[in-house]
ROTORRO-121967 format. One record per residue (C-alpha): x, y, z; residue in three letters; chain; residue number from 1. Coordinates in Angstrom, 2 decimals. Example, Ala and Ser with C-alpha at 12.3 -4.5 7.8 and 13.67 -1.06 7.14 Angstrom:
<sites>
+---------+---------+---------+--------+--------+-----+
:      xx :      yy :      zz : residu : chaine : num :
+---------+---------+---------+--------+--------+-----+
:   12.30 :   -4.50 :    7.80 :    ALA :      A :   1 :
:   13.67 :   -1.06 :    7.14 :    SER :      A :   2 :
+---------+---------+---------+--------+--------+-----+
</sites>
This chain:
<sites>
+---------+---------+---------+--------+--------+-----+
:      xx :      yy :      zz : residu : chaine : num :
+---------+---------+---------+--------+--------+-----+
:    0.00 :    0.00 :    0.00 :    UNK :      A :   1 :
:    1.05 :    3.69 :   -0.21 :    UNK :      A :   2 :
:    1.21 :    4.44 :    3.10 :    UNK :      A :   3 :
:    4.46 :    1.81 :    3.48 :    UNK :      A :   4 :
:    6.10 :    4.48 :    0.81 :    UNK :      A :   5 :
:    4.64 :    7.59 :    2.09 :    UNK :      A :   6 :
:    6.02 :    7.14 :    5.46 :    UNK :      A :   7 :
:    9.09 :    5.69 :    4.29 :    UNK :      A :   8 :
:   12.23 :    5.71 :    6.50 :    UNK :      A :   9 :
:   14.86 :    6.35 :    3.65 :    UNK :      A :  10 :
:   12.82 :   10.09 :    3.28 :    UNK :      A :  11 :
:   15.24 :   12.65 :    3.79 :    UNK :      A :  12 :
:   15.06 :   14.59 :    6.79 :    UNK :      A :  13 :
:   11.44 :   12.81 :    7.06 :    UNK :      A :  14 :
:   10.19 :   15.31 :    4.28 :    UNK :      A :  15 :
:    6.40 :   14.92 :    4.08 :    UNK :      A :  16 :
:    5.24 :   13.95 :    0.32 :    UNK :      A :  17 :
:    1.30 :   15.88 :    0.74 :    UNK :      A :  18 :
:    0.61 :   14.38 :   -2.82 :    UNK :      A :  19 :
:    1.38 :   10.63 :   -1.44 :    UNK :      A :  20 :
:   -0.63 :   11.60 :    1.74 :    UNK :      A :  21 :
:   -3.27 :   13.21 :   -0.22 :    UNK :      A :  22 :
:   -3.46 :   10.10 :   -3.21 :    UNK :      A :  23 :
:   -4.03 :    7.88 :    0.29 :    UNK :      A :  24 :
:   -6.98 :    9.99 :    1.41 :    UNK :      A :  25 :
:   -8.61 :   10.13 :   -2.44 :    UNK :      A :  26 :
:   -8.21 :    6.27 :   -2.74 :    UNK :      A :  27 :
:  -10.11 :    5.92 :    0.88 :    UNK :      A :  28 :
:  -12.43 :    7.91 :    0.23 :    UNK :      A :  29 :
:  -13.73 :    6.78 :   -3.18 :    UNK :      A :  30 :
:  -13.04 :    2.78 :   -1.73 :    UNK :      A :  31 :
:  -10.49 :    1.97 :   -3.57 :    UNK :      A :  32 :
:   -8.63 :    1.10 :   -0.29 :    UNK :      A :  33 :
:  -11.14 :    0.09 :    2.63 :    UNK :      A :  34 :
:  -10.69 :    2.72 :    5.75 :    UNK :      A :  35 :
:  -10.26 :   -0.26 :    7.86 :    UNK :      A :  36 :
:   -7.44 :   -1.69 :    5.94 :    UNK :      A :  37 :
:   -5.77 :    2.11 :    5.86 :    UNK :      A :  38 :
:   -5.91 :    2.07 :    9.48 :    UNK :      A :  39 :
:   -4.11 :   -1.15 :   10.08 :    UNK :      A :  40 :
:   -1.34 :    0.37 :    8.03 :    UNK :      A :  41 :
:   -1.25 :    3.20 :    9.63 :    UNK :      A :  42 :
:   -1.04 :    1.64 :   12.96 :    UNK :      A :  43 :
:    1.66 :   -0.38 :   12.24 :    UNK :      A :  44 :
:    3.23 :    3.12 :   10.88 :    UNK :      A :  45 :
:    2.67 :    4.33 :   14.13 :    UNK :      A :  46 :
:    4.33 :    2.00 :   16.36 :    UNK :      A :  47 :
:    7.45 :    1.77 :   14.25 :    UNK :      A :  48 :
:   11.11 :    2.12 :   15.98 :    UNK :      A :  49 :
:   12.20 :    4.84 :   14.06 :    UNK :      A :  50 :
:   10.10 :    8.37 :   15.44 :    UNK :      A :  51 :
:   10.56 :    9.77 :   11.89 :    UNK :      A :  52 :
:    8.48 :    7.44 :   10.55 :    UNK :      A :  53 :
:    5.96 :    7.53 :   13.33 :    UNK :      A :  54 :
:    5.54 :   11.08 :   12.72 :    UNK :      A :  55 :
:    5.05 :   10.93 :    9.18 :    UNK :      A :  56 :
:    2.38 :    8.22 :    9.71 :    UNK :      A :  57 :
:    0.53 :   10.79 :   11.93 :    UNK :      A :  58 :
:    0.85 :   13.21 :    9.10 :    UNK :      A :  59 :
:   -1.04 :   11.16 :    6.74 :    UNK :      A :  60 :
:   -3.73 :   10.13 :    9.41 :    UNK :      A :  61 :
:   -4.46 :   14.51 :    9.42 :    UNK :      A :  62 :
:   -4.32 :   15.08 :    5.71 :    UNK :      A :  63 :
:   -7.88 :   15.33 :    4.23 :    UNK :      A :  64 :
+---------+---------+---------+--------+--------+-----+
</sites>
């Protein structure tokens, strides 16, 4: 899924992509991607090791 490659840990200087986190949002919302399935992602996004990553997860949880 996107959000694996919009939250990416090899992002330099954990520089937000908004189109990636923006493409995730459009695909949810028309059901491409179920919300459900987006949030399990996310999650695991979340609780990674690496706080870069965790904070660009939470970046793409507030994009609308």
């Amino acid at each position: 899924m996107r959000v694996a490659k919009a939250t990416s840990e090899l992002l330099p200087g954990a520089a937000e992509d908004v189109v990636a986190n923006l493409d995730i949002s459009d695909q949810v919302r028309s059901k491409q991607v179920l919300p459900k399935d987006a949030m399990r992602s996310l999650k695991k996004r979340i609780n990674h090791a690496n706080p870069n990553v965790q904070l660009l997860a939470l970046g793409v949880s507030l994009s609308k």
